[in-house]
C-alpha positions, 0 to 999 in steps of 0.5 A: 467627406471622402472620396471613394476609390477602388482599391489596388493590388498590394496596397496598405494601411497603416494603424495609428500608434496610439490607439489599438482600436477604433470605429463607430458604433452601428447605432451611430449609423442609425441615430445620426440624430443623436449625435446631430449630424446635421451639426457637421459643415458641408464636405468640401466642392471637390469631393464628388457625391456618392452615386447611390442616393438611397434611404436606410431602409433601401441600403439594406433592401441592397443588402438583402438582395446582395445575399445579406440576411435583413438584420446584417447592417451596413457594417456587417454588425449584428445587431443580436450580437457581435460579429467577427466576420468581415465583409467579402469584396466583390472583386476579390471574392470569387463567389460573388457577383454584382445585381445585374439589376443595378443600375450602371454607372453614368458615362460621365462618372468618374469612377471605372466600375459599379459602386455598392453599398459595401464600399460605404461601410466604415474603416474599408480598404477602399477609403482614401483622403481626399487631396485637399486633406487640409480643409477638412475637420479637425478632431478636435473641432468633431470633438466639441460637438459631441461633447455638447450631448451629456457624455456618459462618462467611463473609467479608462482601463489603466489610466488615471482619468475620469471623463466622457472622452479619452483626450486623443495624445499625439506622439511627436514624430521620429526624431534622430534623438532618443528620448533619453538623449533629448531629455538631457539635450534640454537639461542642459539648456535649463529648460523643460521639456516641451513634451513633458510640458503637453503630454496627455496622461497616458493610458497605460496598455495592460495587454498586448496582442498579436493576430489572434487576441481580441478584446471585449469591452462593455458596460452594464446598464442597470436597465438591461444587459448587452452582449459585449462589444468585440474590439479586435486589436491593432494587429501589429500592436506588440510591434510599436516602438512606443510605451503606453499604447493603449486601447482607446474607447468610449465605454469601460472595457474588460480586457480578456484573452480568448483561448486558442481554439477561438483565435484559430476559428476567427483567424480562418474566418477573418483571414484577408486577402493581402491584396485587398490592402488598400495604401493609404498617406503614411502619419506620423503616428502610425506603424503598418498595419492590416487590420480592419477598422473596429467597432465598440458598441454602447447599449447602456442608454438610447444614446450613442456615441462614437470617438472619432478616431482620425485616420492612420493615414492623416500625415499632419495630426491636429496639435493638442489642445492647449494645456489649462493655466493651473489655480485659474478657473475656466470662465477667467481663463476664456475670459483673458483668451478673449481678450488676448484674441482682441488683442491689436498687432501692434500691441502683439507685435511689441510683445514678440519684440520683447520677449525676443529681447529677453530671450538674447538676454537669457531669460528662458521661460523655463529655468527648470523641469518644472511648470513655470507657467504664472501668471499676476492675478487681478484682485477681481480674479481676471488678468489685468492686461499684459501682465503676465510673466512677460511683461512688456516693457522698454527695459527687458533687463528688469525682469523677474519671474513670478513666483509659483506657490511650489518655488522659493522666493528668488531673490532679485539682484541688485542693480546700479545705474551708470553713475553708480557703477562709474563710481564704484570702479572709480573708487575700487581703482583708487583703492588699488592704487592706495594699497599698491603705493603703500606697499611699494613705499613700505618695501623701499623704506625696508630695502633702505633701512636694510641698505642705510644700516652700514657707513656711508660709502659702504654696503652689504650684510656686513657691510664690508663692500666699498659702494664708493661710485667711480666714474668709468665714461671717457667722455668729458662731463659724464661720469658713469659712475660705478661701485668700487667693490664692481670696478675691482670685482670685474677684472678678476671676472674677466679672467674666470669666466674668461671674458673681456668685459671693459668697466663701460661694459658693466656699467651699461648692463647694470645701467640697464637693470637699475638706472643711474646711481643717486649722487655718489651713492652706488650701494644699489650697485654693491649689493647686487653682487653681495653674498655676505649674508652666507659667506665673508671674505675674511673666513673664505675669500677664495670662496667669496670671490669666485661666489661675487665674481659668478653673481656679476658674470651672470648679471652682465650676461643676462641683465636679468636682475630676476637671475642674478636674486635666484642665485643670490637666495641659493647662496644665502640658503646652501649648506656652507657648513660642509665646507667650512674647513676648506676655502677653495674648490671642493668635491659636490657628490651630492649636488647641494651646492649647484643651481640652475639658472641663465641656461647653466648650472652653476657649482658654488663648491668646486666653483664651476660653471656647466651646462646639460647635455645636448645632442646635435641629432636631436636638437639640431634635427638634421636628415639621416644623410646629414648625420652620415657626414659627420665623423666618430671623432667630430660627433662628440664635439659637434654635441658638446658646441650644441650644449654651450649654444643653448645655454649661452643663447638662453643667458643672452636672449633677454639682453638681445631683445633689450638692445634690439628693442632700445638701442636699434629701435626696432620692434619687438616681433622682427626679432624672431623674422631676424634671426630666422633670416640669420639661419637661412642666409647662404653660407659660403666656403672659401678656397682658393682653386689655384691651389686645390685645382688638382683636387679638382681634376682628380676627382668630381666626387670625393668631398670638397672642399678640403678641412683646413686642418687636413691642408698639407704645407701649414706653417707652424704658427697656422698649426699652433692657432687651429690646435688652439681654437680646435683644442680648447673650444672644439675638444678635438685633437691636436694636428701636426701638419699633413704631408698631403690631401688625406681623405681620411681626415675629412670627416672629423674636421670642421671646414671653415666659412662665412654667413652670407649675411648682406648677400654678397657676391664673394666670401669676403668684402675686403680684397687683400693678398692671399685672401680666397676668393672662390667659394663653394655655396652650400644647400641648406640642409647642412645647417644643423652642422654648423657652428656659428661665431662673430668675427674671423677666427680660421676662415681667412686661412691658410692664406690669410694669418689672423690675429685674434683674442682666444675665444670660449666655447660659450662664444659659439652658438648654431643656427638655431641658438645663436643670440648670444652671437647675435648680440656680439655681432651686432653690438660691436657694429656702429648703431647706424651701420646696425640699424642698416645691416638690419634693414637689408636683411628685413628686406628679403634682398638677395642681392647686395646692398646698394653702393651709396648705402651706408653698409657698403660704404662700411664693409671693411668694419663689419666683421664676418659671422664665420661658421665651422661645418663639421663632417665632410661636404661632399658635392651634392651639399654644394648648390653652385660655385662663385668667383671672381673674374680677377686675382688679389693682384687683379690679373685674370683669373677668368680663362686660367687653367685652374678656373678651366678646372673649376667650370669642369668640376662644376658645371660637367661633374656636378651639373652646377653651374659657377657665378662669375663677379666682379667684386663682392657688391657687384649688380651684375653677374655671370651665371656659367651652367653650360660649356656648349654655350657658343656666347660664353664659350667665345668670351672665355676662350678669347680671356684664356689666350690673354692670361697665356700670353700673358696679356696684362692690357686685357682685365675684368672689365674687358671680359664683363663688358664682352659678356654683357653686349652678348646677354650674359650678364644679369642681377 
């Protein structure tokens, strides 16, 4: 069966893990009868014939003349005795030399020496696998042959089973896992272990060698005594990485240790040449090893037997034998084998179908580290056909496991069938439905009888608020009706929380929180404010009033009607009784009568409203340069502007995604986009560069443009105005007018501008005398410092005076708090100009709307979102420059002295460049970056000598005109 080869220098063999030692008793050379031999297939075509065809008396003929004594057998194994002695080779062992009387080889012989009988004997280096390895015999199939002779049987050292054979276990191959890790890898998935499951009891080692150990092993016959058998052990045995490795063999062994001396002897005369290690295909269950193959005899009887033992150098081992069905005897088992092998493909087919659908649906074969093999028993003791645990059938979802006799019951679940199931949810819904109208009509007829207790037209605990409804609509046949006690509360309101709230106003944001008033019942309305059931107005009314006006204040802000029951409980429940003595504002050390809610604190005993602290350094998050900008004057209220932002932009979230959502119709996810392109939109500094051109000429790097309140010449009534929006909002000191430009004064004044919302050309749509009309775009990286607020408040000065209501600092919000402003802004805007102001900025435009549009059909009532930057802007804060070819009075400003000045500054001291329009909507623009261009050059030369001499006939359209046949004129 195998192919002899010469064997090579450095080559070696491996020693299967399993085993310790092996080999082939000499009697099972001589009595190949007793074992049939016969019995064994033919070896395949490819293996070449052995070229010595000589009988087993003349093999040992060959042996005699090759210097073996007669009784030396084939394998070097006395047959008196053991023998430790390996065989010499004849090419490595210098004392040797081949019988000249051999014959020589053929020429056609493939093999490039003389072959002996020394290369036959069993286990030598010289032994390799052939290349069609595959078709040889399995292990398992040599096994069952000898397994018809009558085994005798034996008891394996350290093992727990009695047959003729020791079954052969396989280790699986090397795996990355542990087997630890692989244990608990098929914990999780609730399966066993497939290891587990196959794993032939082990034999437990109860001795490790090294080189120099040796193992005897023998049995006593009752007819005759035999000199034990040596069996050298696996050389790298103490060496395997496995457990259990064991000493395989057929008879019973004696392990014993031989002393040092013995291990010495056999070591000399034993010692190998490691150059006669032949190489040999690496198994997965083998370790290096360069020991012999080893020999048990068995003298007990005149039969012999032999464990095949398969090669260590067999890549792919035989897989085990299949595991026995326990509680099945062995006839009924082959039985339902045999059928099972008739089965057709279409029956197996259809099975694998239906255990690949159980297995989708969770069913594991194994459900637990226990055997779950089961199989239904037939009352005959047979199998009936498929049914076994997997039992074929088109509805996979009914499986059930069988039970083992050491398992509980498992109880099988209940199933419904579709109707059922639509049933049952039907029922279970309108269960639902039952208990939640109950529960909503029991809590209205509560809040009813709660409400219904006082007079008609009156309400609250004490029933002491006039629920009267007022009709508060200026149109005709529509009332709006609203409660007395609101229509009289919201006046005082207004003036203590500093708002300006008209009556329509309120009613629209109760309208929205509670709907329309049935009939002229308004105490839904009434009791929204009521804090009776804590405080009267006959014992404190100053306290009352402040608690009912705060209750209406933060209901108009917000519209959340959750807010406004926050603060009505806190009422209910504060510790009144430490200022019942006092009707008024009083000291709260303690804190027990202040609550958060809407984004502030409100203080119902000194009567107060406030917010937390906020840091523009923090929250704003502007770069280390940014912060450098502002003053140790501006900083303070720059935070104290970021404080009111967050909470009043907290309040009003929520009534700005209802009037977005509702009354522009817009959908609910924009609103973010919307507000991001708010924050991003450019911002613009209007000034005038007549009046500051000299600034201009002075200096290229000093900040520009200057604050407003650092303006030299200001009128008493200008300074009266920024002291008081700059007072009162800002917290800033108070100015008194300057003299001239002070540099010194930059940094801790706000400089005042616009959001270029609809992206126009100029500061401000409207042309009117004295209005600025350059600007200064700024980069966007001065954001955080700004201050945003709806409608024109400085902006517009020193040219400009504006007449305006005194605004709060909660009116003011930042680039990134600013509902509040947001909802001011848009909702003072007609719906349809809102809804087009929205649809522009949704559309990414960067430039003006178009002319037939209706947002620039209204400029003139769209108000500007003026914004205040704290600290200086310096020149690298300015991104380019933009004006307008003409003045106010439409003369040229285009080729004056100071747009001269302005095109210096900008395009040679900043290396901007200045965008040149001619109204704020125009399509087309002038982009000036160079001084040297010849173009541009020509058309402002020839406008600078029209404005010199004073050359009226020549306007803006002249200069566009000429600008635009040369190519400068662009979107």
């Amino acid at each position: 069966m195998y192919s002899r080869k010469p064997p090579s220098t450095g080559q070696f063999r491996r020693l299967s893990q399993e085993t310790a030692a092996s080999g082939i008793a000499e009697s099972t050379i001589s009595n190949a009868e007793s074992l049939r031999l016969s019995q064994f297939p033919a070896p395949p075509s490819s293996i070449p014939t052995t070229p010595i065809h000589s009988s087993p008396s003349s093999l040992r003929s060959t042996h005699s003349r090759m210097g073996y004594p007669p009784s030396t057998a084939a394998h070097g194994v006395s047959s008196a005795g053991p023998s430790t002695r390996p065989l010499p080779r004849p090419q490595q062992d210098a004392s040797y030399s081949p019988d000249p009387k051999s014959p020589a080889p053929s020429s056609s012989s493939p093999y490039p020496r003389d072959f002996s009988a020394h290369d036959w004997h069993e286990g030598a280096s010289s032994i390799d696998v052939d290349a069609q390895e595959d078709r040889l015999l399995s292990t398992s199939f040599i096994t069952s042959l000898l397994r018809e002779r009558e085994p005798s049987r034996r008891t394996s050292i350290g093992s727990d089973a009695f047959s003729g054979f020791s079954e052969m276990t396989y280790l699986r191959a090397p795996s990355i896992l542990t087997r630890h890790q692989t244990f608990h890898r098929y914990l999780l998935l609730g399966i066993r272990d497939p290891y587990l499951v196959h794993r032939a009891i082990p034999e437990v080692n109860k001795y490790e060698s090294d080189y120099s150990d040796t193992v005897y092993s023998h049995e006593k016959s009752s007819q005759e005594d035999v000199t034990p058998t040596v069996i050298r052990s696996a050389s790298y045995a103490q060496h395997i990485g496995t457990q259990q490795a064991s000493v395989v063999g057929i008879a019973s062994a004696t392990l014993q240790n031989i002393g040092a001396d013995a291990r010495r002897s056999r070591q000399s005369d034993n010692r190998m040449p490691p150059t006669a290690r032949s190489q040999s295909r690496q198994s997965n269950r083998s370790t290096k090893s360069v020991a012999a193959s080893f020999f048990s005899r068995i003298s007990s009887s005149s039969r012999s037997v032999a464990r095949a033992v398969p090669l260590p150098w067999r890549r792919l081992k035989p897989l085990p034998p299949v595991p026995t069905i326990p509680h099945i005897p062995i006839a009924a088992e082959r039985a339902h084998r045999e059928q099972e092998a008739t089965l057709p493909l279409s029956n197996l087919a259809e099975r694998a179908n239906a255990l690949d659908k159980m297995l989708q649906k969770g069913h594991n074969p194994h459900h637990s580290l226990k055997s779950n093999a089961r199989l239904t028993m037939t009352p005959t003791g047979g199998y009936s056909k498929y049914q076994d645990a997997w039992q074929i059938s088109s509805d996979t979802s009914s499986y059930q496991q069988p039970i083992g006799p050491d398992e509980k019951p498992i109880k099988q679940k209940f199933s419904l069938t579709r109707k059922q199931r639509k049933l049952l949810i039907a029922f279970i819904f309108l269960l639902i439905v039952i208990i939640a109208v109950g529960v909503g009509v029991g809590v209205s007829q509560s809040h009813k009888s709660s409400e219904s207790d006082c007079a008609t037209g009156l309400a609250g605990a004490r029933c002491n608020l006039n629920a009267t409804c007022v009709c508060t609509s200026s149109t005709s046949g529509r009332c709006d009706g609203l409660a007395q006690n609101i229509v009289d509360l919201t006046p005082t309101m207004n003036t203590l929380f500093s708002t300006n709230y008209s009556l329509a106003g309120v009613y629209n944001s109760i309208w929205i929180m509670k709907g329309s008033p049935a009939g002229r019942d308004c105490s839904s309305q009434s009791n929204l404010v009521d804090v009776g059931a804590a405080l009267s107005s006959d014992n404190s009314p100053n306290r009352t009033t402040w608690a009912e006006a705060a209750l209406l204040w933060d209901l108009v802000q917000s519209q959340d009607s959750d807010a406004v029951q926050t603060l009505k409980s806190f009422v209910a429940g504060a510790p009144w009784s430490k200022v019942e003595h006092t009707d008024g504002p009083v000291p709260d050390d303690d804190g027990s009568f202040s609550v958060s809610a809407s984004g502030f604190i409100f203080n119902f005993a000194n009567q107060s409203v406030g917010q937390d602290p906020v840091s523009f350094a923090v929250n704003g998050q502007p770069s280390q340069e940014q912060i450098g900008r502002v003053g140790d004057v501006a900083l303070p209220s720059l935070n104290r502007m970021y404080a009111f932002a967050l909470a009043s932009s907290t309040q009003q979230q929520g009534a700005l995604m209802t009037y977005w959502t509702s009354v522009l119709a817009q959908r609910e996810d924009d609103l973010s986009v919307f507000l991001s392109l708010v924050a991003s939109a450019p911002i613009i500094l209007p000034f005038d560069a007549t009046a500051i051109q000299d600034l201009m000429a002075d200096s290229t790097t000093d900040a520009f443009p200057p604050p407003l309140s650092c303006f030299p010449g200001l009128t008493n009534d200008q300074v009266q105005w920024i002291n008081d929006i700059e007072i009162s909002v800002f917290a800033l000191p108070s100015i008194t007018g300057a003299s001239h430009f002070d540099t010194s004064c930059y940094p801790d004044r706000p400089i005042y501008g616009v959001v270029d919302l609809l992206r126009l050309r100029l500061p401000f749509a409207p042309v009117e005398d004295g209005i600025a009309l350059q600007g200064a775009v700024l980069n966007r990286n001065v954001g955080p410092r700004a201050v945003i607020h709806n409608g024109e408040l400085l902006s517009l000065l020193p040219g400009v005076d504006v007449t305006a209501e005194q605004p709060h600092p909660r009116d003011f919000g930042t680039l990134n708090h600013m509902s509040h402003v947001i909802l001011a802004y848009l909702s003072s805007l007609d719906t349809n100009l809102a809804v087009a102001l929205v649809n522009h900025v949704m559309s990414y435009g960067t430039v003006p709307p178009d002319a037939s549009s209706i947002a620039v059909q209204s400029l003139n009532d769209i108000p500007s979102l003026e914004v205040a930057i704290f600290g200086s802007v310096l020149p690298a804060d300015i991104r380019y420059m933009v004006s307008s070819f003409s003045t106010t009075s439409g003369s040229l400003f285009f080729g004056s002295e100071a747009s001269s000045v302005l095109r210096n500054w900008t395009i040679s001291g900043q290396s901007s460049q200045v965008v040149w329009a001619d109204n704020s909507t125009s399509t087309l623009v002038a982009y000036d970056s160079s001084l040297s261009d010849s173009s541009f050059s020509e058309a402002f030369n020839a406008a600078a000598k029209a404005v010199a001499n004073n050359v009226t006939s020549i306007t803006a359209a002249n200069v566009t005109s000429s600008l635009n046949s040369t190519g400068k004129m662009d979107s």
